[in-house]
C-alpha positions as CSV (number, residue, x, y, z in Angstrom):
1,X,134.4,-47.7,-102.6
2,X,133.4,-48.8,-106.2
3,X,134.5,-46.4,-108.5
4,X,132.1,-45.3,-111.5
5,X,133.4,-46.4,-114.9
6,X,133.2,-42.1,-116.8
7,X,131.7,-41.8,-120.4
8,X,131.8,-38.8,-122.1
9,X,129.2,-36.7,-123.3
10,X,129.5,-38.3,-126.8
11,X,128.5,-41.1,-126.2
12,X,125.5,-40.1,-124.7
13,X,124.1,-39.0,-128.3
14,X,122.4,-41.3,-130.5
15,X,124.5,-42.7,-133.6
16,X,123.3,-41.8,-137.4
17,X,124.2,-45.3,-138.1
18,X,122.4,-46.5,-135.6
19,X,119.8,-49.7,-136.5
20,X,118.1,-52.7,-134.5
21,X,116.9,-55.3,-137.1
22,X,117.3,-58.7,-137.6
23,X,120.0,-58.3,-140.2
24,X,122.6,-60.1,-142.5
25,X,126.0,-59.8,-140.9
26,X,128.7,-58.0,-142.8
27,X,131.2,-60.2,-141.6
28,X,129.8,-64.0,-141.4
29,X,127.2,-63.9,-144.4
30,X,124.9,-65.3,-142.2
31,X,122.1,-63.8,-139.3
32,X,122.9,-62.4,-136.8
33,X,121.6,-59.6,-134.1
34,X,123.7,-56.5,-134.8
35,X,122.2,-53.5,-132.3
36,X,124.9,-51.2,-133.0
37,X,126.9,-50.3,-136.1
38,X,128.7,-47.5,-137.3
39,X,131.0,-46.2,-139.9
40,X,134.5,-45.6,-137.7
41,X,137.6,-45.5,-138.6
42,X,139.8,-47.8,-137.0
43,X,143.2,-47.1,-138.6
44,X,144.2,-44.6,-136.6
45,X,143.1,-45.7,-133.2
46,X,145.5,-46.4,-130.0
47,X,142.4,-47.1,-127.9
48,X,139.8,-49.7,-129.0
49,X,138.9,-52.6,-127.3
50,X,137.4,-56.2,-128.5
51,X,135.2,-57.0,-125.2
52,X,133.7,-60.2,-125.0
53,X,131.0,-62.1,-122.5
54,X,131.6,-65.6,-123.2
55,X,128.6,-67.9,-122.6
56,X,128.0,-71.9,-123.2
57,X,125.3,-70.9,-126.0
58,X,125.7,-67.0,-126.6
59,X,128.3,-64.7,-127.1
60,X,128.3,-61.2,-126.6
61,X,130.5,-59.1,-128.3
62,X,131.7,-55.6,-128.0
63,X,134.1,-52.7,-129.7
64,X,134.8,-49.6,-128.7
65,X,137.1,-46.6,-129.2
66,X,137.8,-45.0,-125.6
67,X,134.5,-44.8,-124.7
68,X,132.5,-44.5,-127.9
69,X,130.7,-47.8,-128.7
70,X,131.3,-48.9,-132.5
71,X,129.6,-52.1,-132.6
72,X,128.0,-54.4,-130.3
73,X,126.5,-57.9,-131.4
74,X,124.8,-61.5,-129.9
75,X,126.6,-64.1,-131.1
76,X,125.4,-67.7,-131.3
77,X,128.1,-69.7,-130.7
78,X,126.3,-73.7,-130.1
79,X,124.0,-75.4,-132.2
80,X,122.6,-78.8,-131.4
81,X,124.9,-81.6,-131.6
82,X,128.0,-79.7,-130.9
83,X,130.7,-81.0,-129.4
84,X,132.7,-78.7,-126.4
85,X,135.3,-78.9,-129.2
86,X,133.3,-77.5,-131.8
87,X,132.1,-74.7,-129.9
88,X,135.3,-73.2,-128.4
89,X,136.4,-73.1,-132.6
90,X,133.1,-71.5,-134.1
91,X,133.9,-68.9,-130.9
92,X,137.4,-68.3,-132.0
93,X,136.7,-68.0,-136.0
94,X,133.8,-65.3,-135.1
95,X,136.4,-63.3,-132.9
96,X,139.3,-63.8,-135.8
97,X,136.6,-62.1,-138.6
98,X,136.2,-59.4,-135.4
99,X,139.6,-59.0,-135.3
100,X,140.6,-58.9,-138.4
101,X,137.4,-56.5,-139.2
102,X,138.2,-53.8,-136.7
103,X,141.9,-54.4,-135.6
104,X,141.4,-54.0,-131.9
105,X,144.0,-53.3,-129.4
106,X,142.8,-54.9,-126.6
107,X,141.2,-58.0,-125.9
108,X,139.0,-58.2,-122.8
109,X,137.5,-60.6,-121.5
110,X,134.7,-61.2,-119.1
111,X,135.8,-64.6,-116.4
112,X,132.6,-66.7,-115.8
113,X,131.7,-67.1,-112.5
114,X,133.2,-69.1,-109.8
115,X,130.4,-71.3,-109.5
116,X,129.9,-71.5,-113.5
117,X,133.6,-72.5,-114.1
118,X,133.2,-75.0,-111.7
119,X,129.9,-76.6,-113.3
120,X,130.8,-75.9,-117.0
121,X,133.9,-77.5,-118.5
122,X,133.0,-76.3,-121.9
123,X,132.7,-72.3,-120.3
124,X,136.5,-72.8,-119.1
125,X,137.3,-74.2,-122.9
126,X,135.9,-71.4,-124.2
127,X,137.0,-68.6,-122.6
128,X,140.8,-70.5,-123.0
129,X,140.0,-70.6,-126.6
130,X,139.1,-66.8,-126.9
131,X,142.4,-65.9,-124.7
132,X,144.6,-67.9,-126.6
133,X,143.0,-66.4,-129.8
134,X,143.6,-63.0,-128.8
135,X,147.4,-63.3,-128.4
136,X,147.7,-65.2,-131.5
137,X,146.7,-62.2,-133.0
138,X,149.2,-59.8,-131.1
139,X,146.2,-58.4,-128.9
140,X,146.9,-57.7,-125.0
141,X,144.3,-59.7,-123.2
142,X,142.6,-58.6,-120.2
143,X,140.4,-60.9,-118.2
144,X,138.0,-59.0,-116.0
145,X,136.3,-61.1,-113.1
146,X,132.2,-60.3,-113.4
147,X,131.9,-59.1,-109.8
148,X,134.3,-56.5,-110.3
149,X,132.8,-55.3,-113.4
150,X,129.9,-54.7,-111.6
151,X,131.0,-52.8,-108.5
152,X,132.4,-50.5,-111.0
153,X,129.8,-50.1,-113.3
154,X,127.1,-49.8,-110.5
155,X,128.5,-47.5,-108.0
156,X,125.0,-46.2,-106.7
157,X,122.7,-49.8,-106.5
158,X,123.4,-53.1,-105.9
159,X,125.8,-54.3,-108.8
160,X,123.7,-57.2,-110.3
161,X,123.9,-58.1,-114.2
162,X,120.7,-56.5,-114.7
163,X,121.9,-53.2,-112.6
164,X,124.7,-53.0,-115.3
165,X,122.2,-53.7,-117.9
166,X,120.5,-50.6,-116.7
167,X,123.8,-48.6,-116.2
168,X,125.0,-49.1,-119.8
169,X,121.3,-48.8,-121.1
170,X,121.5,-45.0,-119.5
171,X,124.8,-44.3,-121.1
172,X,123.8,-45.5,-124.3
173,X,120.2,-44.4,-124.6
174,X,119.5,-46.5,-128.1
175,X,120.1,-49.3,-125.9
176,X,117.2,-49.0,-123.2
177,X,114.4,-51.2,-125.1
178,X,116.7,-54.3,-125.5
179,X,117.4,-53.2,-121.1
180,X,113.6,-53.4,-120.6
181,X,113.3,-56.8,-122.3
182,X,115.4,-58.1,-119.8
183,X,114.0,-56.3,-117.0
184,X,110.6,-57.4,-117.8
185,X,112.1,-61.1,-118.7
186,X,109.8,-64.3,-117.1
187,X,111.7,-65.9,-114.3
188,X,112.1,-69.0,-116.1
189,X,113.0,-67.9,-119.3
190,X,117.4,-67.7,-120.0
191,X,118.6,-64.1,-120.0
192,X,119.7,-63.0,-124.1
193,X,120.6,-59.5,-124.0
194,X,122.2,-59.7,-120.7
195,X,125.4,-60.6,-122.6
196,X,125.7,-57.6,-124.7
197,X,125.3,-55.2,-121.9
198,X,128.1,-57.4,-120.1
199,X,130.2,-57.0,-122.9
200,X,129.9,-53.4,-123.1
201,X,130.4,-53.2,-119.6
202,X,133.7,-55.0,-119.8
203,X,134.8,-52.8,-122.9
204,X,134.2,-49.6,-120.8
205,X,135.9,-50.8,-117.5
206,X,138.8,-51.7,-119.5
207,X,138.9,-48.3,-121.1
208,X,138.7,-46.4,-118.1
209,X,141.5,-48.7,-116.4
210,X,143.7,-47.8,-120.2
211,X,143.3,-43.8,-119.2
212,X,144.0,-44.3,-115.9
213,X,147.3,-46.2,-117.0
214,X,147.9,-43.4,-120.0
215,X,147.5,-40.4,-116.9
216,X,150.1,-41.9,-114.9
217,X,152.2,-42.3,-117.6
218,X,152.4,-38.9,-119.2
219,X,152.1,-37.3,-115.3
């Protein structure tokens, strides 16, 4: 039986520093699509989790603290011209100023699909590039395959991308415009904010699989 990833009732309340703009990233100096940002302080945290949905143009990226969402971002990680290369190092230097911005203890880590990794030697790279980038920097890496996310997260419907989508978008209220773009997306047109509800998806499984680890051990 899939097992509902919990939130608490904290996280169901709307952030002061909330704000959905086209903005100027803190971090890169450049813009990017920042949904979710807050003032919390990370110094004195033995819970928060880097979660990241790796894709061959976008990047979605996620932090939380237990099961409070701090930030959650779209990166783009290709341009035109790019080598495979080129890609998997502009994804690791956006996940180092990540790192080194919000000091994470976990790294997790979405796996593409079966059929993906098979198609797209530059998806393997990259998500080889974000693991490898993560211990470098001390984190513990946790890769989560995508269909097991989903039975998780979705333990009532049938656990698509855009069933988590909505899942995360009800947990996170803020969230539920960016959840109706996709919903109401043209067939033909390439899913966007599909990878930041993935991310945050991955960050919350992983947290609930942390407390579940943290109750056995002080049983």
């Amino acid at each position: 039986m899939a097992r509902a990833v919990r939130t608490s009732q904290r996280s169901q309340r709307e952030p002061r520093h909330f704000h959905t703009a086209k903005c100027q990233s803190e971090m890169r100096g450049r813009f990017g699509d920042v949904l979710y940002l807050c003032d919390h302080d990370m110094s004195h945290s033995d819970n928060s989790h880097l979660a990241v949905d790796p894709g061959v143009r976008y990047m979605g990226i996620a932090v939380l603290v237990g099961d409070e969402l701090v930030r959650v971002e779209v990166e783009n990680i290709r341009d035109a011209g790019m080598s495979t290369d080129e890609v998997a190092r502009q994804a690791q230097r956006i996940l180092e100023q990540w790192i080194d911005r919000y000091r994470p203890d976990v790294l997790a880590v979405e796996l593409p699909e079966f059929a993906q990794s098979k198609a797209s030697r530059q998806l393997r790279q990259l998500v080889r590039a974000i693991t490898i980038t993560g211990r470098k920097a001390g984190l513990e890496v946790r890769p989560y395959v995508p269909t097991t996310v989903r039975r998780r997260m979705c333990s009532h419907d049938r656990p698509t991308r855009l069933a988590v989508a909505r899942e995360v978008a009800e947990r996170f209220a803020w969230l539920a415009p960016y959840y109706q773009k996709e919903a109401e997306r043209s067939w033909w047109r390439k899913p966007y904010w599909l990878s930041m509800f993935d991310a945050i998806a991955v960050g919350l499984v992983c947290h609930e699989d942390h407390a579940r680890r943290r109750r056995r051990t002080t049983a």
